[in-house]
Structures are given as C-alpha cells and as structure tokens.
C-alpha positions as CSV (number, residue, x, y, z in Angstrom):
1,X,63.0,-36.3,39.8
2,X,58.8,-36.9,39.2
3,X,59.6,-33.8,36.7
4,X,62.3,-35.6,35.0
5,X,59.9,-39.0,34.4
6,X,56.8,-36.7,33.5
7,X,58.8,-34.8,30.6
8,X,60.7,-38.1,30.0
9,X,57.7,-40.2,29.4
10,X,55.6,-37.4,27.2
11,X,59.0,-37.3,24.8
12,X,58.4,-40.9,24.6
13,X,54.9,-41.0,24.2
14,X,55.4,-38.0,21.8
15,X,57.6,-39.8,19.6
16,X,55.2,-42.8,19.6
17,X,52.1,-41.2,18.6
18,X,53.9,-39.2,16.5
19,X,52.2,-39.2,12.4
20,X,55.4,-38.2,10.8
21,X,57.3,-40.5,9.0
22,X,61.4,-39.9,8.1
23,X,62.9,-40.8,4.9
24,X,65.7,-40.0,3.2
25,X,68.2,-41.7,-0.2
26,X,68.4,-44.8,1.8
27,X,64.9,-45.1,2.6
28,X,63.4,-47.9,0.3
29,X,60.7,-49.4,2.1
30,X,59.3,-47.9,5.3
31,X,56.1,-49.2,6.8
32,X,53.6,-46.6,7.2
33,X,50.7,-47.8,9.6
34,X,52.6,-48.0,12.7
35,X,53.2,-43.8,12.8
36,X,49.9,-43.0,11.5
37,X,46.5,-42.4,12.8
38,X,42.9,-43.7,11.9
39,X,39.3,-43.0,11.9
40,X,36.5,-45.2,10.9
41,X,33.5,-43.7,9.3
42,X,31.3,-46.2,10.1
43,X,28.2,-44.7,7.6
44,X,30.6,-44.2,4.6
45,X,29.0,-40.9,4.0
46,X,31.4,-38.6,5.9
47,X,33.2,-36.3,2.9
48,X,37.0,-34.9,3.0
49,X,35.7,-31.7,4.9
50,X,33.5,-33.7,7.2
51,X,36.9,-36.2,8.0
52,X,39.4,-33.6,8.7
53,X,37.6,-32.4,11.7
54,X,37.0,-35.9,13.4
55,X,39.1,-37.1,16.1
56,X,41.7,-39.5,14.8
57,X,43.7,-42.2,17.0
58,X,46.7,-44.1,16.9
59,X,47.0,-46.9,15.4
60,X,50.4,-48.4,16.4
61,X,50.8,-51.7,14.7
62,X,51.8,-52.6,10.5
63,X,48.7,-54.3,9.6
64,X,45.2,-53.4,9.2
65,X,42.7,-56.4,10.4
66,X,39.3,-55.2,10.4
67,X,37.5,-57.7,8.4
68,X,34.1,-57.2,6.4
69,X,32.9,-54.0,7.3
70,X,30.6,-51.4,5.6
71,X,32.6,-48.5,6.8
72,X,35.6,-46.7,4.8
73,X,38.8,-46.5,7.0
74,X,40.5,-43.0,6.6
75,X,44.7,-42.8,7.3
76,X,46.3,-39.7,8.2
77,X,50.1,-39.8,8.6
78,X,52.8,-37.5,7.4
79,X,56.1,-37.8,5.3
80,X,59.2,-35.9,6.0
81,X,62.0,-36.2,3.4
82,X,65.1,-35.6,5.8
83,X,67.7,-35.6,2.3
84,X,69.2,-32.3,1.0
85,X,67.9,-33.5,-2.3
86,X,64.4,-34.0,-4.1
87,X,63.1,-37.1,-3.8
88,X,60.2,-39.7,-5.6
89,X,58.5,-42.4,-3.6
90,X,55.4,-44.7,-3.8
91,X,52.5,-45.3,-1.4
92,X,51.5,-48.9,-2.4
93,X,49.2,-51.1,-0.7
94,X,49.6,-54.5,-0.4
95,X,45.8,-55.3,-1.2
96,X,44.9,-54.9,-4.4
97,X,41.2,-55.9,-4.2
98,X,40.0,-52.5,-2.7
99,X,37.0,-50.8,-4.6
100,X,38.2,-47.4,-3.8
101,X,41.3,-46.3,-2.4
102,X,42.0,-42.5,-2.5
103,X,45.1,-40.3,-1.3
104,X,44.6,-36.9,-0.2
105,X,48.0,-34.7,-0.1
106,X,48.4,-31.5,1.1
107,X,49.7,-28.6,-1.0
108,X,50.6,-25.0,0.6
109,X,46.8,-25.2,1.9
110,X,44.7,-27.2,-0.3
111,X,44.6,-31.2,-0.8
112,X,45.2,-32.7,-4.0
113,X,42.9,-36.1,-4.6
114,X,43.8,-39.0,-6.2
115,X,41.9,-42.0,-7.1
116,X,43.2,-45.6,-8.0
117,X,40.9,-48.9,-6.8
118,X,38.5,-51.4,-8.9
119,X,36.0,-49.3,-9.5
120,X,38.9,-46.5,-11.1
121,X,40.8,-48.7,-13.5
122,X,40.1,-45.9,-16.3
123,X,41.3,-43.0,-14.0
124,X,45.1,-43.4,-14.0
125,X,48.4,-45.7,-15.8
126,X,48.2,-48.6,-13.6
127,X,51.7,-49.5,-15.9
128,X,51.6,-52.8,-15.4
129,X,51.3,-52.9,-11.5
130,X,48.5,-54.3,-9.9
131,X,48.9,-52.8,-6.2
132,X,47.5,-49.2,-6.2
133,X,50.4,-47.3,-5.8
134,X,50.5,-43.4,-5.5
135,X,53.6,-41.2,-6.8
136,X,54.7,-38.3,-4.2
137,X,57.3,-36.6,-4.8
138,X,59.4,-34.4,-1.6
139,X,61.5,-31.5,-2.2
140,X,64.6,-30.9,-0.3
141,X,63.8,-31.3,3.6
142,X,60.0,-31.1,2.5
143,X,57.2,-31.9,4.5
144,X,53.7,-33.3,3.5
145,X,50.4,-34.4,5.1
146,X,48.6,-37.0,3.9
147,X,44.7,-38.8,3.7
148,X,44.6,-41.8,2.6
149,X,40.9,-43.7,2.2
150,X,40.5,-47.7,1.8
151,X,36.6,-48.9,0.7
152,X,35.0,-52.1,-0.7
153,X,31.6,-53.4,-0.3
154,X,33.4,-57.0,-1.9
155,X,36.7,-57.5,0.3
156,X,37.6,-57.5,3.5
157,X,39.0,-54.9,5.1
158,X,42.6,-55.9,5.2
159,X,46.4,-54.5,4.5
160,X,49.8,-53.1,4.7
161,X,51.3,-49.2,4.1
162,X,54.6,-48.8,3.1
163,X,56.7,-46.2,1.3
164,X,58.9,-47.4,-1.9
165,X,61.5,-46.6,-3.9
166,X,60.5,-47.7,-7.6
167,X,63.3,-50.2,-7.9
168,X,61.7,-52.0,-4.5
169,X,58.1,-51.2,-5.9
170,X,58.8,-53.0,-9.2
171,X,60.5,-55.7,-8.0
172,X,58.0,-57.0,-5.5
173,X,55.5,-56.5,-8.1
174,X,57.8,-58.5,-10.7
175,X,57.8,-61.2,-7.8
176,X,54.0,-61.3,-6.9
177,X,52.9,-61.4,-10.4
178,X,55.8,-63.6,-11.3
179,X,54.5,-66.4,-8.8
180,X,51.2,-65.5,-10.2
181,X,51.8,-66.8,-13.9
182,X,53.6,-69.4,-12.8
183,X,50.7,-70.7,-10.8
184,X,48.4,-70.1,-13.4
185,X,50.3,-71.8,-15.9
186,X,50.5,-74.9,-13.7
187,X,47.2,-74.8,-13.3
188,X,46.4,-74.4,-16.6
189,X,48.8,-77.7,-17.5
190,X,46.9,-79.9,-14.8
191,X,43.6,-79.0,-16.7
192,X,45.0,-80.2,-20.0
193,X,45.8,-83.1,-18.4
194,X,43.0,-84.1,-16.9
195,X,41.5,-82.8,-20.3
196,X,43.5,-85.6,-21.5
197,X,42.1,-88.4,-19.4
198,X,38.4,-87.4,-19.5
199,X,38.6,-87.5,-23.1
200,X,40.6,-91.2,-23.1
201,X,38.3,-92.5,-20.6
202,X,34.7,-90.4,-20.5
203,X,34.7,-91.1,-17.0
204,X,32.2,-88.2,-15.8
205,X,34.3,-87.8,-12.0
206,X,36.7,-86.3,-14.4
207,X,34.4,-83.9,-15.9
208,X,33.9,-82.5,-12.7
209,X,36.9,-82.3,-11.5
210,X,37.9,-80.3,-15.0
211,X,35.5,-77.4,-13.9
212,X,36.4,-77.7,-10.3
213,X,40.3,-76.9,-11.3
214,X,38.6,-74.3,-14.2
215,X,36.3,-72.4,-11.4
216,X,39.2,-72.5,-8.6
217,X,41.9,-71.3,-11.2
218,X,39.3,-68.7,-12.1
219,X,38.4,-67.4,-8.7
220,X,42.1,-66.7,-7.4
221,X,42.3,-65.0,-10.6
222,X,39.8,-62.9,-9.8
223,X,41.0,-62.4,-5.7
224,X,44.4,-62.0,-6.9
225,X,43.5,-59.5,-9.8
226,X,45.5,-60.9,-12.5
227,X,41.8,-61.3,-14.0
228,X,42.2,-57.4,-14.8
229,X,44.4,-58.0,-17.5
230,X,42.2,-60.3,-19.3
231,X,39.0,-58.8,-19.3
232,X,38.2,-55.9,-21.4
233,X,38.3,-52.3,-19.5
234,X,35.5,-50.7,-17.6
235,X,34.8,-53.9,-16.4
236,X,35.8,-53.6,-12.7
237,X,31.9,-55.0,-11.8
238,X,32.4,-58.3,-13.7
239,X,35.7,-59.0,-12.0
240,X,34.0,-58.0,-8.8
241,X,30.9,-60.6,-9.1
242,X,33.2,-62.9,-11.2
243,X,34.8,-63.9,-7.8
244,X,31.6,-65.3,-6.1
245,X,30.5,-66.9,-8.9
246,X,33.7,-68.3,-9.8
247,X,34.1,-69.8,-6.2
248,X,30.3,-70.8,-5.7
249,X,30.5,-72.8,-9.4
250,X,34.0,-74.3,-7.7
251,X,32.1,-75.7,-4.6
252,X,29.1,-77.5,-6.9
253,X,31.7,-79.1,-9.4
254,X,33.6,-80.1,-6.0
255,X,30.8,-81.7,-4.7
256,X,29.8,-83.5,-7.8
257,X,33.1,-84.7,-8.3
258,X,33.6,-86.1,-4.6
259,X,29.6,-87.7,-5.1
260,X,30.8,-89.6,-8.4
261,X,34.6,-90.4,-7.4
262,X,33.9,-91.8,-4.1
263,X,30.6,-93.4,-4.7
264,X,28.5,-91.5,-2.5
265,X,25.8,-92.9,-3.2
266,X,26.3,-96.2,-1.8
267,X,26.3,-93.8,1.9
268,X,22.8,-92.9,1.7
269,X,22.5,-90.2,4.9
270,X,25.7,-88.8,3.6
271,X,24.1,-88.7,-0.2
272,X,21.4,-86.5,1.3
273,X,23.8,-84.3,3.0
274,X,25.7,-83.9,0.2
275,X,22.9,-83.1,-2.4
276,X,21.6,-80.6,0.2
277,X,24.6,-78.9,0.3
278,X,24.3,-78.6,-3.3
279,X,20.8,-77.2,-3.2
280,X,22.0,-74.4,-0.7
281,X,25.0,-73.4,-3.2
282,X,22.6,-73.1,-6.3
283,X,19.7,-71.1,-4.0
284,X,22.8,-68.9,-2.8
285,X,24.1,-68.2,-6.4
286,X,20.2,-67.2,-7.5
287,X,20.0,-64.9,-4.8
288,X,23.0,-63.1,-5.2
289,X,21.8,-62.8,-8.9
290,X,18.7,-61.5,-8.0
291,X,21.2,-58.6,-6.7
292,X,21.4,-59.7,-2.6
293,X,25.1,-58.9,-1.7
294,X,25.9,-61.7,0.4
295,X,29.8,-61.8,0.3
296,X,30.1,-62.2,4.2
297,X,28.0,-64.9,4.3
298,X,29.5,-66.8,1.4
299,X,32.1,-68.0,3.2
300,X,30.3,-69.9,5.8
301,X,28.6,-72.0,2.7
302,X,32.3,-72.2,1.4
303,X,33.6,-73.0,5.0
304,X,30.7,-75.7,5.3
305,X,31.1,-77.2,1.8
306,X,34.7,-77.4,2.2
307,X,34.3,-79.0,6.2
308,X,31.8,-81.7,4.8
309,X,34.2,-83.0,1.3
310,X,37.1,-82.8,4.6
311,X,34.7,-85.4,6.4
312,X,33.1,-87.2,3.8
313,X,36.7,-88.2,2.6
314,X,38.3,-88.8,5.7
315,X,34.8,-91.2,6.2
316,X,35.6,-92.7,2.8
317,X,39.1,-93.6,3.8
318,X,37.6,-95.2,7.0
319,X,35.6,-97.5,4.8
320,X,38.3,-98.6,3.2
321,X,38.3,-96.5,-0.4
322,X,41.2,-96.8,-2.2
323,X,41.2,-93.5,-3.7
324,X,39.8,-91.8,-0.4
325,X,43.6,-91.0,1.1
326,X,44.5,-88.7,-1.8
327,X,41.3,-87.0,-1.3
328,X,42.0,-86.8,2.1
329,X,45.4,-85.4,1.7
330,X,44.7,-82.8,-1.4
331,X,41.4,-81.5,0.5
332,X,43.3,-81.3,3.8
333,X,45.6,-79.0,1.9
334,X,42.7,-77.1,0.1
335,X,40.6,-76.7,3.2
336,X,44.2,-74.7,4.9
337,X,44.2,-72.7,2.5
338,X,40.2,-71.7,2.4
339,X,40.7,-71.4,6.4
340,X,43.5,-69.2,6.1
341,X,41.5,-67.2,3.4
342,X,38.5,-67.3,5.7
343,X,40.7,-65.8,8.9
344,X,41.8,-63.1,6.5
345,X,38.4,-62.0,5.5
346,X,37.1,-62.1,9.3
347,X,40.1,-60.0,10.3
348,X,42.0,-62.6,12.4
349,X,45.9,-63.5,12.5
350,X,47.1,-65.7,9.7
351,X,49.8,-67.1,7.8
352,X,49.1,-65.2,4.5
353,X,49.6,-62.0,6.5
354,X,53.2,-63.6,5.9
355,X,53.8,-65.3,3.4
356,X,51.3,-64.2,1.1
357,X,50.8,-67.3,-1.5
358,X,49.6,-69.9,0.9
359,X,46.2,-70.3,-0.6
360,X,47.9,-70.5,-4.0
361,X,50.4,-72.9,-2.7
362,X,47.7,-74.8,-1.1
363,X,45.0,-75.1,-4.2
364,X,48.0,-76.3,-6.9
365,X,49.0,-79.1,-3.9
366,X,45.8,-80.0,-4.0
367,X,45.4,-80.3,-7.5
368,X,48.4,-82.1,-7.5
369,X,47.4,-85.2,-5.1
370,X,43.9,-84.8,-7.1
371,X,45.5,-85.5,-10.3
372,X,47.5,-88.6,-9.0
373,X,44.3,-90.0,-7.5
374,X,42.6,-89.8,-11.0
375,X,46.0,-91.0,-12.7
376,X,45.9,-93.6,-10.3
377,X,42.0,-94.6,-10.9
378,X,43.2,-94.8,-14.3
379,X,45.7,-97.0,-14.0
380,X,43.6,-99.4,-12.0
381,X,40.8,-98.7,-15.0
382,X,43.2,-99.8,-17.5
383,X,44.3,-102.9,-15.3
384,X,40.7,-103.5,-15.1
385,X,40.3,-103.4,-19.0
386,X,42.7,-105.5,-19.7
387,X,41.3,-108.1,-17.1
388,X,38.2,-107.8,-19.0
389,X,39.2,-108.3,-22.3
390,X,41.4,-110.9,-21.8
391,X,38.4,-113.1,-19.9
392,X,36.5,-112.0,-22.8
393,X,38.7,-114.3,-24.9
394,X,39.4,-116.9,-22.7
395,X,35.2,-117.4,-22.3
396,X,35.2,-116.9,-26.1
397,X,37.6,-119.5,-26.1
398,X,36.0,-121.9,-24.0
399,X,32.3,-121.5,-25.9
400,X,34.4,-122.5,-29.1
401,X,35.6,-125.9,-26.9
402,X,32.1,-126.4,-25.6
403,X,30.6,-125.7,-29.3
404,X,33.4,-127.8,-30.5
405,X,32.4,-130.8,-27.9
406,X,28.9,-130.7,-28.5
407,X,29.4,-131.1,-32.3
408,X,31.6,-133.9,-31.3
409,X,28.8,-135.7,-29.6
410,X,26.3,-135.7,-32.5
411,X,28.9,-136.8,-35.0
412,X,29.2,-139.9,-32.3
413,X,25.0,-140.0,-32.1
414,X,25.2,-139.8,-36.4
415,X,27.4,-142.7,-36.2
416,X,25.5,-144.5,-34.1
417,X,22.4,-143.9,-36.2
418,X,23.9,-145.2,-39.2
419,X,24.6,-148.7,-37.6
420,X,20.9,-148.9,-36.4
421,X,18.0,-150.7,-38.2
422,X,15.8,-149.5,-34.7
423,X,13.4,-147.2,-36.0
424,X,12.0,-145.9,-32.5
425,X,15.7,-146.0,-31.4
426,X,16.8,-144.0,-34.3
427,X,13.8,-141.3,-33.9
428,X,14.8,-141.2,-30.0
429,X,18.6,-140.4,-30.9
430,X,17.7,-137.9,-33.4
431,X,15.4,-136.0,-31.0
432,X,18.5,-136.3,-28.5
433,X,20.9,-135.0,-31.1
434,X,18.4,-132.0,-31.4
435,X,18.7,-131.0,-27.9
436,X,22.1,-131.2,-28.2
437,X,22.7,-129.0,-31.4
438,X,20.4,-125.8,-29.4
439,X,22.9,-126.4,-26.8
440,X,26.0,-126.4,-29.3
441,X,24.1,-123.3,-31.3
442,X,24.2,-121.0,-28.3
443,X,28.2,-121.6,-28.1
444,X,28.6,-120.7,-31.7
445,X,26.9,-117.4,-31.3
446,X,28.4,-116.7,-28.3
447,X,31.9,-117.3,-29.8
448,X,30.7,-115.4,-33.0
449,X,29.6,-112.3,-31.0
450,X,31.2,-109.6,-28.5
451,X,28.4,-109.7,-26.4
452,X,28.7,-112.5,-24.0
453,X,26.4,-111.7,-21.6
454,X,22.9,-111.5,-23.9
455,X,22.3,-113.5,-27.1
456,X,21.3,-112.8,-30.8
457,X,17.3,-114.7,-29.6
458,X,15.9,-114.5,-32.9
459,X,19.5,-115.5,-34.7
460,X,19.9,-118.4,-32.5
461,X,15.9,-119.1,-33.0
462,X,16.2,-119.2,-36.6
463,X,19.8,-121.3,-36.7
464,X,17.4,-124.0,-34.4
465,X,14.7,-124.1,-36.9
466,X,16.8,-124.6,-39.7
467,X,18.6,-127.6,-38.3
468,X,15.3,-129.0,-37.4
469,X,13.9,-128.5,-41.1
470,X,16.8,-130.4,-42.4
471,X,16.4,-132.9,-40.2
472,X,12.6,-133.7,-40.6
473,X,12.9,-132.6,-43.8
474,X,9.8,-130.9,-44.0
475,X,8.8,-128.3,-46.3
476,X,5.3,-127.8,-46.6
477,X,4.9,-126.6,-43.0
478,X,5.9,-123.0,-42.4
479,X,7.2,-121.6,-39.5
480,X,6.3,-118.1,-38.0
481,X,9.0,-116.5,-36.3
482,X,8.6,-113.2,-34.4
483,X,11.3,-112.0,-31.5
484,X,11.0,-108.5,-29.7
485,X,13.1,-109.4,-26.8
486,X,16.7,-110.3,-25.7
487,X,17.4,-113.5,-23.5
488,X,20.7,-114.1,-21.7
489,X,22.8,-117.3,-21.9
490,X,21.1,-119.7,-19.6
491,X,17.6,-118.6,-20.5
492,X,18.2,-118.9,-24.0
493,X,19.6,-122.7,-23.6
494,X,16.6,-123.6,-22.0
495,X,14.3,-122.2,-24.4
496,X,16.4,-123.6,-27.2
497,X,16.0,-126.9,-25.3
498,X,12.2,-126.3,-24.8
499,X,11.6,-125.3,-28.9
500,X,13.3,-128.1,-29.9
501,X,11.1,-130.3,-28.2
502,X,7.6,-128.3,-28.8
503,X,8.1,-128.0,-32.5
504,X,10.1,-131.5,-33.0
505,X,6.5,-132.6,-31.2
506,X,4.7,-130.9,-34.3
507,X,6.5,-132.4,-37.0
508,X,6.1,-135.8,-35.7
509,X,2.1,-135.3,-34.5
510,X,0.0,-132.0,-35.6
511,X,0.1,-132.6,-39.2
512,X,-0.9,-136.0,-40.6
513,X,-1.1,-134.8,-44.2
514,X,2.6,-132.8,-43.8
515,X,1.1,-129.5,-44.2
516,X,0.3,-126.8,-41.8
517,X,1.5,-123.9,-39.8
518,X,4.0,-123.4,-36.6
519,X,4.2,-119.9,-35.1
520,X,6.6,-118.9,-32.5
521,X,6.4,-115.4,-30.5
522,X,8.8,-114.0,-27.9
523,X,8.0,-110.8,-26.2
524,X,8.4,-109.0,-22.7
525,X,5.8,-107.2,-21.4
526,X,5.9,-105.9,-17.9
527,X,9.4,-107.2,-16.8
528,X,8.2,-110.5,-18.2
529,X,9.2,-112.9,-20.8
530,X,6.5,-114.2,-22.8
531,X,7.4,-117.5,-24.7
532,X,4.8,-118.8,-27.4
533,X,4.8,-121.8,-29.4
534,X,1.5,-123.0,-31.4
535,X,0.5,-125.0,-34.3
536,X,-2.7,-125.2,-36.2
537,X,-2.6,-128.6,-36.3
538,X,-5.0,-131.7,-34.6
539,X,-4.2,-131.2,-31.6
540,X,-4.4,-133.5,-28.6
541,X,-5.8,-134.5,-25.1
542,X,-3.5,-132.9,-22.7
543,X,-4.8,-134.2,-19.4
544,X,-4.5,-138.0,-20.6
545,X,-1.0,-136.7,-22.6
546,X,0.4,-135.0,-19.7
547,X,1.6,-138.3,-17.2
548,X,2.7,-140.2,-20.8
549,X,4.5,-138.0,-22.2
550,X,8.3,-137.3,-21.1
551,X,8.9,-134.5,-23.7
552,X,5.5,-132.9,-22.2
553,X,6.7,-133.4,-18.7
554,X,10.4,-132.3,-19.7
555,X,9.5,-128.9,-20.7
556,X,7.0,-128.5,-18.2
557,X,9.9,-128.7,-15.7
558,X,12.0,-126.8,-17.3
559,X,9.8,-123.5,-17.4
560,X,9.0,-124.4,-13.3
561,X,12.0,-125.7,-12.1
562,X,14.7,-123.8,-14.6
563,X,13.3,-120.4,-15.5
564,X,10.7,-120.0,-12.7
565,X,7.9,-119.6,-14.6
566,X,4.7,-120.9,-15.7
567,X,3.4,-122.9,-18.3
568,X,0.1,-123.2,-20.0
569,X,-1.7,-125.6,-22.8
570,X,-4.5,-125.1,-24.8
571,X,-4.8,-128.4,-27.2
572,X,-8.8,-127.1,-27.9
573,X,-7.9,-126.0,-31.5
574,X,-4.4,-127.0,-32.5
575,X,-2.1,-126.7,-29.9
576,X,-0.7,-124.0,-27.9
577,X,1.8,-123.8,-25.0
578,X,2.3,-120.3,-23.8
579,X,5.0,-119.6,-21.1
580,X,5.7,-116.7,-18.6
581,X,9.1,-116.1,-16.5
C-alpha cells in the first residue's frame, strides 16, 4: 500500500513539474508559465551555453511578479503538438515594454535564436502587433524545447506566457490597441477643450492643466507603446527615456495647476511643501539627464507627488473650496490608478494583472471630473463677469445722477447770484459753486471713462482750471500744470476740493496787477503722493492768516483729517503749499 502512495504521488508530482505543454487544432490559447521552469541570472552576463547547464525550478503559477530587478529571467518549457497534422502557433507576451526578449528553439541539436524587444524593433515584421510574439511552427506529433529570455533595465519585471492561434493573437491585439485609440482620442478631445477655455478665458490654472493632460496622454503612450508608431524607427532609446520624462513633466504641470486652481498660496506651510516638491521633481529630471538611471526610484517621487495633490485637495475641500471636491474625486481616481501602476512595478498583486486598462480607465475619469471643475470655474467666471459689468453700469449710472445733481445745485447757486446786489455774498457763493463743480467734474469723468476705480488726474485737473478761468475771468495769469501720477476717486475729490480753494485764493490775493504765474505739480515718489500748489505772487503772513482764514484752515483739514497727510506753507516768496499723503 506505502508502494502504491509513493508511485502514486511521484506520477502526480511528475505530471506537475512536468515542462511540456499539449496542444492540438483546438488549442487557441494555452498559458505557458504554469508548466515551465525558471532561472534567474542575477548578473545578466550568463550566455545561452552558460544557461543551459544551470539548475532550473518550477515555477507553478501564470504570472511572473518579480518587480524591478537587474537580472534577466530565463523560461525553459516545452511544446508538444499532439494533432496528426502540422500546426502554427504564437508565443506572445503580454508585456510589451521589455528591452530584450529572446526565444531560443531547438532544432535536431542546435537552437535557433530569435530576437524581438525595444531595443530590436529593426530586427523583425512586428506587422502591426505590439506584444512580441514568436511564430513556431510543430509538425505532426512534433516535439520542441524552448528558451525564452525577458530583460529591461526600464520596466519591471512583469508578465504572462501563452500559446495562440493567430485568429486569438490578432484579435486581442485588435482589442488592446482598439481601447488604446480610443483612449487617446478622448484624451486628445479633452485637450482641445480645455484648449478652448484657456484661450476664452487666459486663466493660467488652465494652462497647466493643458500640459498636465498633454504629459499624462504622453507617458501611457510611451508605457503602453503605442508611442512606437509615431516616432521614427531606431528610436527604441527615445521611447524608453520619453516615459520618465513624460511622467516627471506630468507631476510639475500637476502641481502648478493644483498651486494656481486651489489657491495655494493663501496655505503658506502647505505652499512650501508644495514648491519643495517641485524642486525635488526638476533636481530628479537633471539628474537622470546627467545619465543616473533612477527608474525605481521615480516612483516614490510620483507616489509622493501624487499622495500630497490627494491631501492638499482633500485639505482644500475641508476649507470649504468650491472647486476642491472634483479635485478630490478626479485625483482619488488618478492616485488608484498610479497605485495600481506602482504595485505592478514593485511586483505585488493588482487589479491590472486583470483587467489590464485600469490606469487608462483611471487617468481619462480623472480628466473627466478635472474638466467639469474648470467648466464649472468657468461658469462661475462668467457669472462673475456679468456681475461685474452690470455694477459697472449701474455705478456709471449713478455718477451720471450725482454729476447730474451737482449741476443742478449750481444752476440753483447761479440763480441765486443773479438776484443778489451782495458783493461779498456773491464772491462767497461763487467760491461755494466751485467746490461744487470739482465735485460734479469727477462724476463726469467717471461716467465718461471705463475705469472706475482711478481717475484721468491731470484731465480732471485741467477741466477744474478751466472752469475757474471762466469764472475769474482771468487771463494774464498762467497756470502750470504737470501730473505724473494717478489718484483714485476719493483722493481726487479732495484734491479737486483743495485746488479749488488754493488757486481760487490766488486770483483773489497774489496778484494785485492781474498778472503772474500759478504752478501745480503732482508726483509720487516713494509710495507717496506729492501735491504742490504755488504762485509767484505777494504772498502773505501765514502764522497771523492761519486762525482767520476758513479756506486756509479748510484745506488744512482736509490733507490731515481726509487724506492723512501733511501740509506745509512757505508764504516767504510768493506762496507755496506743498502736501504729502
């Protein structure tokens, strides 16, 4: 009986171990790895002579998971065609990003090499697939031994075996690159768009995220392979590189575009962190220029970059950012599919060992939500427009009503004036009236003007002066006007207020034979306004001037009180009042 279980359990364990593979007509798509045996040469330097003499094990299971190594995994299995008839199959490889990926087959006694891989695109007819995929062909009840060696210094070590009919082998390759062009082309549409918006709004978060969707689209390219057919051949090395770079250039235009759409700024520890992380993917992309191959360790900066925008949007949305949720949402989606990516690389169980798009699925969901979060800031920028310009004519509108009140009230002080036979009553209304029209002349601009935040100063200075010219009716005293600086409303009232009253005090006192000179200087000069007005004319004691007269006293207020500045006058020769605020 012991006998029975001993002989009974090496049959099994025969048959387990066992390296050759049946197929026959039926046979369409056998998995290979689970009846084959492996060997790692750890160096990469071993050659075919040096392999077939090592020691190979079992290796039991459909997938290969070894993550980034710097070894070169040999294969050996063998093929047995059990029909009465000849028979063609492929050996394809469900990762296409090898380097090098060779198949050794045994004839009578030799071993014939074949060579397919990124860095053999010139050696063989890839006809339109992009899975390296070797031709065998069996004769009748045939036999055959095979070697089959997987190296890349750029991917991870990664993939399924499996034996295929070329109806099965063209029609998952139809499928893969099928999904592939349609995910491109999406991709491709949601760049347009957003092409679209930055060019209708110049918003620069949009700029950003143009390059992010550019970089991304180009880096699955690149892990996907579907670059090959757009660059020019022989250049296997410029794919290879083009997939760090691509992904690195990703994770910078990422960052900028979270630090400008969510107002990072405003967060100052997290603007640091985030302009840090930026520093570490530029130093990363100039080393790996300066030729360091770094590939493993790029994806702990991706993982970190990608784990930061995941916090930094989910802290947004805690602070109450409108636009933070579909951030949060499109990154979660992005950051599953890095992860998953990530696993892959490191040679741990994942969902794209099964269902192999999940990153692709993952980046256009992403840019999907993304784009609904810009359409959705640009709604609320539109809404925002149109807030603005209709207050823009509604305050337009109400600087007309002001102007149109103001005008109102020196018709009524003209009136008035006409009925009077006062003369110091009429000279007081007059001056009043003046006061009032640099009031009623800053409305008029304002109205006049799309600009209702600053005013035309040396426009509106001029309008003043002209109004008081008419009104004196003075013409052999010239007025010097010079203006290198830009007031806002209120300041330019008051100063309106402050030169109607300074040179109105001119015309009435400097010039007792009706001649002379007025100049009038506004400048800024170190964040300051600098307000001059001087005559040449007799001039006047200030200190016993200063308690008697209200127009004095008026402006003096005015710069103190109003503008919060200082006032000074020197009355020595002519007089001049000079003003800082």
């Amino acid at each position: 009986m012991l006998i029975k279980i001993i002989l009974l359990t090496s049959l099994m364990l025969s048959a387990l171990y066992s390296s050759v593979i049946h197929v026959n007509e039926k046979s369409i798509n056998i998995s290979v790895l689970e009846n084959s045996y492996m060997y790692i040469d750890e160096s990469s330097t071993l050659n075919f002579k040096d392999i077939q003499k090592k020691d190979f094990k079992p290796f039991l299971v459909d997938y290969v998971r070894l993550g980034y190594i710097d070894a070169t995994l040999w294969t050996k299995f063998s093929i047995k065609n059990d029909s009465p008839q000849d028979m063609t199959r492929y050996i394809s490889i469900s990762n296409p990003t090898f380097d090098t990926v060779e198949l050794y087959t045994k004839i009578q006694k030799k071993y014939k090499k074949e060579s397919q891989g990124l860095w053999h695109l010139n050696q063989y007819k890839r006809n339109n697939i992009l899975h390296p995929s070797f031709k065998v062909e069996f004769k009748a009840h045939e036999m055959k031994e095979f070697y089959y060696k997987t190296h890349s210094i750029d991917s991870a070590h990664y993939f399924k075996l499996h034996i295929k009919d070329i109806n099965t082998l063209y029609e998952d390759e139809f499928s893969y690159q099928l999904i592939l062009s349609m995910f491109f082309g999406a991709m491709l549409a949601l760049v347009l768009y957003n092409v679209f918006i930055y060019f209708f709004t110049r918003e620069l978060s949009y700029l950003y995220y143009i390059l992010y969707i550019l970089f991304t689209t180009l880096y699955y390219a690149s892990y996907s392979i579907m670059l090959d057919y757009i660059l020019p051949e022989n250049s296997n090395m410029i794919d290879i590189f083009m997939d760090f770079y691509s992904l690195a250039l990703a994770n910078i235009a990422a960052l900028l575009f979270i630090k400008v759409f969510l107002n990072i700024k405003q967060y100052k520890r997290h603007n640091i962190i985030i302009n840090m992380i930026l520093v570490l993917n530029i130093m990363h992309i100039l080393i790996y220029i300066n030729g360091s191959y770094l590939i493993e360790y790029s994806l702990y900066i991706i993982l970190v970059t990608f784990v930061f925008i995941l916090y930094i949007s989910a802290f947004s949305f805690y602070k109450k950012n409108p636009q933070a949720k579909y951030i949060l949402i499109g990154w979660s989606f992005n950051f599953s599919g890095v992860l998953m990516i990530s696993l892959q690389q490191y040679g741990l169980p994942n969902i794209i060992d099964y269902f192999p798009h999940f990153c692709a699925l993952t980046i256009f969901m992403e840019a999907i939500l993304f784009s609904v979060a810009l359409s959705s800031k640009l709604n609320t920028t539109k809404a925002l427009q149109k807030a603005v310009k209709t207050n823009k004519i509604l305050t337009r509108e109400l600087h007309h009503r002001v102007k149109n009140n103001m005008q109102f009230i020196i018709l009524m002080y003209r009136l008035k004036l006409d009925s009077l036979n006062n003369k110091d009553v009429e000279q007081k209304l007059r001056e009043s009236e003046g006061a009032v029209q640099a009031i009623s002349k800053t409305h008029e601009i304002l109205y006049n003007q799309n600009d209702l935040e600053n005013i035309d100063t040396q426009g509106y200075f001029t309008n003043l002066i002209d109004e008081l010219e008419k009104s004196f009716n003075t013409t052999k005293i010239k007025i010097y006007l010079e203006v290198k600086d830009t007031l806002d409303v209120q300041n330019s009232i008051h100063c309106g207020i402050i030169l109607n009253e300074l040179i109105t005090n001119s015309f009435k006192y400097a010039f007792k034979d009706g001649e002379g000179v007025i100049s009038i200087k506004l400048i800024k000069k170190d964040k300051k306004h600098i307000f001059t007005v001087e005559d040449n004319g007799e001039g006047f004691d200030y200190e016993q001037k200063q308690h008697d007269s209200f127009g004095l006293s008026f402006v003096e207020t005015i710069v103190v009180d109003e503008l919060g500045g200082t006032i000074l006058f020197d009355t020595s020769d002519g007089t001049k009042v000079k003003m800082n605020f």
